[in-house]
C-alpha positions in Angstrom: 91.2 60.4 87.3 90.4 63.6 85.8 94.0 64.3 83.8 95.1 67.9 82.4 95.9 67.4 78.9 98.9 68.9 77.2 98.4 72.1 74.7 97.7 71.2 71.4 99.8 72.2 68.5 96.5 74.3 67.4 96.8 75.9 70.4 100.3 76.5 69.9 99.5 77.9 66.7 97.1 80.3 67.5 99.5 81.9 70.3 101.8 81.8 68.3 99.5 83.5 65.5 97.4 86.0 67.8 100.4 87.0 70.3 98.9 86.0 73.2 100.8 84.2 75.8 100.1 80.7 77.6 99.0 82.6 80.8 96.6 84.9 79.1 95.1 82.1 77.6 95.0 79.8 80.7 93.1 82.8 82.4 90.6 83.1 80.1 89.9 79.6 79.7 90.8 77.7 82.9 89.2 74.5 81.6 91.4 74.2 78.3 92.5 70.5 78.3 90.3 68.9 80.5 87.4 66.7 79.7 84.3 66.7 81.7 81.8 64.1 81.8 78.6 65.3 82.7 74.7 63.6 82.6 71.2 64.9 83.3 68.7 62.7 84.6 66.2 60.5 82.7 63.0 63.2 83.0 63.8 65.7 80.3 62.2 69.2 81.9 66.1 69.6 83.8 67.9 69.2 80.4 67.3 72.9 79.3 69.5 74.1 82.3 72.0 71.1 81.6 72.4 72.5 78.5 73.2 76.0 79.8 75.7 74.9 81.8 77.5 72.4 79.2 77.4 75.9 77.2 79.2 78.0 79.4 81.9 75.5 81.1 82.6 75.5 77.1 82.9 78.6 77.1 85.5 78.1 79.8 87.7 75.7 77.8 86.3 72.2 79.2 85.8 69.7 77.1 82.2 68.7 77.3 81.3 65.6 75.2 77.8 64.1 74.6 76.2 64.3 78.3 75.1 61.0 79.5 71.4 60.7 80.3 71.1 58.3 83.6 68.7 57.3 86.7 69.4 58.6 89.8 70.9 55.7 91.1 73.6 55.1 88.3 74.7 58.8 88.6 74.9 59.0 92.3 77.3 56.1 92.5 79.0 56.9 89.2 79.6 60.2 90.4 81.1 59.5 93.5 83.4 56.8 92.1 84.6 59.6 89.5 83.3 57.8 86.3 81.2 60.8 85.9 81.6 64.7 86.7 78.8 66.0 87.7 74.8 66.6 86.7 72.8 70.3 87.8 70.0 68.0 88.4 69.5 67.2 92.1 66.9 67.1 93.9 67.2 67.2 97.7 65.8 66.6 100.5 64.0 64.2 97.8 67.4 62.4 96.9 68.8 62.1 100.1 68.2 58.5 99.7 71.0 58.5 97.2 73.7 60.4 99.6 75.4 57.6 100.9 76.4 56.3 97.3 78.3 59.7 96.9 79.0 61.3 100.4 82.7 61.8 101.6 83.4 61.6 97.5 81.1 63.9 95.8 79.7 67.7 96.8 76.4 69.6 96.4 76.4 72.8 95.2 73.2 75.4 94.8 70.7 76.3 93.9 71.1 75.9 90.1 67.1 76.5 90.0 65.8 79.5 91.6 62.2 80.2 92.7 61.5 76.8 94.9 60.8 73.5 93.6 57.4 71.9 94.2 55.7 68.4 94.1 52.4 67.2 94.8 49.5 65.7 93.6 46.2 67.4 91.4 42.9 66.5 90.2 40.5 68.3 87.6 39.4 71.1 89.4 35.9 70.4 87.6 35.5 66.9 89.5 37.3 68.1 92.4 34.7 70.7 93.1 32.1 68.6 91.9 32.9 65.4 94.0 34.2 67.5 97.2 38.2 65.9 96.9 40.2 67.7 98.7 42.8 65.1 99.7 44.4 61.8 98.9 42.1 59.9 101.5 38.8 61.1 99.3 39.9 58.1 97.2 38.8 55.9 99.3 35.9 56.3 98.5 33.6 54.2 96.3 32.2 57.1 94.3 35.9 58.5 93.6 37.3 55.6 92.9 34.4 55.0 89.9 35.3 58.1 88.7 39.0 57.8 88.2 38.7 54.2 87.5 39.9 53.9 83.6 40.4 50.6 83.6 38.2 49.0 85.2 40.2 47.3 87.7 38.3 49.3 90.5 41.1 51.4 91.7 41.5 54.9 90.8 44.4 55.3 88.6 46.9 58.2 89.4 49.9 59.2 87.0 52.9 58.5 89.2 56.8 58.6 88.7 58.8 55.9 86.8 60.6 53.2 88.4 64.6 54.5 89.5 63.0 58.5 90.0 62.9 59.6 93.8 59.9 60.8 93.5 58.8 57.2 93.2 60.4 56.1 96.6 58.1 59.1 98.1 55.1 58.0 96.7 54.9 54.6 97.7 55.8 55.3 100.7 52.5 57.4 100.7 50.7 54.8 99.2 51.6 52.4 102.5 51.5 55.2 104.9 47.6 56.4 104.0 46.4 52.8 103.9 45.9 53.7 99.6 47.5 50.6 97.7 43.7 49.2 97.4 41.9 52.7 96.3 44.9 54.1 94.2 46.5 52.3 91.0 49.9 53.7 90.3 50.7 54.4 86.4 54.3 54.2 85.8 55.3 54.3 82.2 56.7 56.7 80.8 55.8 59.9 82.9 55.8 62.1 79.4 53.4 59.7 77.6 51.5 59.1 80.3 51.0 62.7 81.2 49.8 63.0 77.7 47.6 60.5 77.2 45.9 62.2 81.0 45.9 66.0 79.3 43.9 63.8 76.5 41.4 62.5 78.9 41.4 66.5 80.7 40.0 67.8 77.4 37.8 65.5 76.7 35.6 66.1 80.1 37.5 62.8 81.7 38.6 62.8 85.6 42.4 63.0 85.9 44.6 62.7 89.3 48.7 62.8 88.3 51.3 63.4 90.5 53.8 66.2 89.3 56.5 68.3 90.0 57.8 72.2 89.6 59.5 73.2 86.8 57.4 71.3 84.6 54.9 71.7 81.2 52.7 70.1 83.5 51.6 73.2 85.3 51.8 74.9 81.7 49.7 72.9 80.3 46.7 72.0 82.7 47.4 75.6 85.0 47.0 75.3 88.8 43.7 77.1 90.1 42.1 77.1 86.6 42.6 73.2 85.3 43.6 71.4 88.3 44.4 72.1 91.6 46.8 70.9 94.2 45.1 68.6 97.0 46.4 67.5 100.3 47.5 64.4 101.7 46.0 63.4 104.8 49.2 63.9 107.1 52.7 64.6 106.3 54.0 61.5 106.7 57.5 61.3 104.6 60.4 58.3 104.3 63.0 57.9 107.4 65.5 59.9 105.4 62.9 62.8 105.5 61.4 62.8 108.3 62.9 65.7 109.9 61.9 67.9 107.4 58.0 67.5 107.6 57.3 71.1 108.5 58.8 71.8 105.2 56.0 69.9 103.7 53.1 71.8 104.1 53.6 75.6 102.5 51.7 78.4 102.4 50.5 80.5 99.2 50.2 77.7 97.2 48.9 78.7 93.7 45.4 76.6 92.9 45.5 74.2 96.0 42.1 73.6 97.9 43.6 75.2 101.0 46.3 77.6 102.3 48.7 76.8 103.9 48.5 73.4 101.9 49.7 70.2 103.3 51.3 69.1 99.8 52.9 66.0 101.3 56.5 66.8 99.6 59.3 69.1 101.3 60.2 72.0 99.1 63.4 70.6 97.1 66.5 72.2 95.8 67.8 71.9 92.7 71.3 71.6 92.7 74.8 70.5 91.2 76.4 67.6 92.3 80.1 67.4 91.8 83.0 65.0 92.5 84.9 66.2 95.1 88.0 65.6 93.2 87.4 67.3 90.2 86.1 70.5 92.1 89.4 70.4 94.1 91.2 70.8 90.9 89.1 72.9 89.2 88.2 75.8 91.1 86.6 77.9 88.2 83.6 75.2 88.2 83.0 75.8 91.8 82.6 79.3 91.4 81.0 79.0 88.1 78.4 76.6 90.3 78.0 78.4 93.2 77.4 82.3 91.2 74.8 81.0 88.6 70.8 80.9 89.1 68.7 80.2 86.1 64.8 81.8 86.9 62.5 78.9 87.2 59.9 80.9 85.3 62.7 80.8 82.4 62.1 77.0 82.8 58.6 76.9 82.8 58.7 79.0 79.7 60.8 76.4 78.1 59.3 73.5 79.4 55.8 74.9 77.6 58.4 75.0 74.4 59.4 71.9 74.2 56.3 70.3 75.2 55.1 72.2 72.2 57.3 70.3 69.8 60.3 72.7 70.1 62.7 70.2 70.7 66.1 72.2 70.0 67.4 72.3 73.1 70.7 73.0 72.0 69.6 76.4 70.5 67.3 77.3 73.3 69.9 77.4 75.6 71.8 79.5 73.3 69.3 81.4 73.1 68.8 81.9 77.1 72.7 82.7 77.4 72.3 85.4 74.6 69.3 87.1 76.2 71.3 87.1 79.5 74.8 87.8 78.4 76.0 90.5 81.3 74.3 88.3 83.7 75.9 85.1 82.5 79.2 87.0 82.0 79.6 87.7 85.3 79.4 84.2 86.5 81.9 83.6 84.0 83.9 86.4 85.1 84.1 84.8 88.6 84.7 81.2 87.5 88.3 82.9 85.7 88.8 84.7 88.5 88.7 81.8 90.8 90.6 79.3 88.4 93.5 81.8 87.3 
């Protein structure tokens, strides 16, 4: 499934060249000779730390081709069946849903994100404060709904997660749970676009309401407390698969939410690696690659903001990051030889 290639004869060359032997070699790059295939997910604010990470297993000899960009669902079965490697993009508790497509054949390992990731839903603090919302069920009423109505279908609309995201499976079950699927219209194109075209309406004076997560240009862009702020749902009420974490769903010191602690409706997540467990078993250097690096998420805010700005390199920012970083990075790299020699 995952094969060990044979040195090349430009490998063979360049011992042969530099003096070095086959087991100094094979130390410093435990990875030399075997491919990995690795995706990120279809939202592009986790491809900066993909990118890190296809940097440094590089770095560690892997072979690292183009990285596949897929849904949740695609990964988390392709993953366990071996067809891909891994991805440093998951999300749990909110893609527990997905665990039985990969348990018993794939492993999580993390956090690759430090600093707590965060979902939830925000309004224009302007209307907010003018209008007295303060939670989901405020849209239910006739005044709100007017406000936020853009279309004129009578329902508030709400900027909400694509079809195949977790986030989408939360959210409707929200919708059903608070009685909302009258009151609440559900905008799910493109979540970039469509947060786009809602900053538009923000600056001109319009009423927004948009679901969105942390790391994200989102909370960049239209900043919790000053722009928008976080509102609450009306209970936590989360999907079977969830349910035993709903203390986890209501956290205090929440920047910009109308109350503290703030019933955001979400669990905090994780964001983590998931691996095959087959390819970790033979390549123990990834492991401890995995398990001793922690990217700042105010590192991904800052290039979330970037990108969102039109910086769109993500190749070089990574580079960049690692550069800035080197001892730190180094030493996760020091540990990954360590483990795979």
């Amino acid at each position: 499934m995952f094969r060990l290639k044979t040195i090349s004869t430009v490998t063979a060359l360049m011992l042969a060249t530099t003096g070095l032997s086959a087991p100094a070699i094979a130390q410093d790059q435990p990875g030399a000779g075997t491919e990995i295939i690795m995706a990120q997910p279809t939202w592009d604010t986790g491809w900066f730390y993909t990118e890190i990470y296809k940097q440094l297993l590089t770095e560690l000899g892997y072979s690292v081709g183009t990285v596949l960009t897929l849904d949740n669902a695609a990964f988390y079965q392709s993953v366990g069946f071996g067809d891909t490697t891994l991805w440093v993009d998951g999300w749990f508790p909110i893609h527990n849903p997905y665990k039985s497509a990969f348990e018993g054949t794939a492993e999580i390992i993390g956090p690759v994100v430090t600093g707590g990731a965060m979902e939830g839903y925000l309004v224009d603090k302007k209307t907010a404060e003018a209008m007295d919302i303060t939670s989901l069920e405020d849209f239910k009423r006739d005044d709100v709904k007017a406000a936020f109505d853009r279309d004129g279908d009578g329902k508030a609309d709400m900027v909400a997660c694509p079809p195949g995201w977790g986030c989408e499976l939360t959210i409707e079950h929200h919708m059903n749970a608070y009685g909302l699927n009258d009151d609440i219209n559900l905008i799910k194109a493109g979540y970039p676009a469509a947060m786009a075209d809602a900053v538009a309406s923000y600056d001109t004076g319009s009423p927004i309401l948009f679901y969105t997560w942390t790391p994200n240009w989102t909370v960049n862009e239209l900043v919790p407390g000053e722009d928008v702020v976080w509102i609450e749902v009306p209970e936590v009420n989360l999907p079977e698969e969830m349910a035993e974490l709903s203390d986890a769903a209501t956290r205090t010191g929440v920047e910009g939410c109308v109350s503290d602690p703030c019933m955001l409706g979400f669990p905090a997540n994780s964001i983590d690696a998931v691996v095959n467990s087959q390819f970790l078993a033979e390549n123990p250097a990834v492991r401890a690659l995995l398990e001793n690096g922690e990217i700042p998420i105010t590192d991904v805010y800052a290039q979330n903001a970037a990108m969102n700005a039109g910086d769109s390199d993500i190749e070089a920012q990574a580079a960049a990051w690692i550069a800035a970083n080197r001892a730190l990075v180094d030493g996760w790299l020091e540990a990954a030889r360590a483990a795979g020699a």
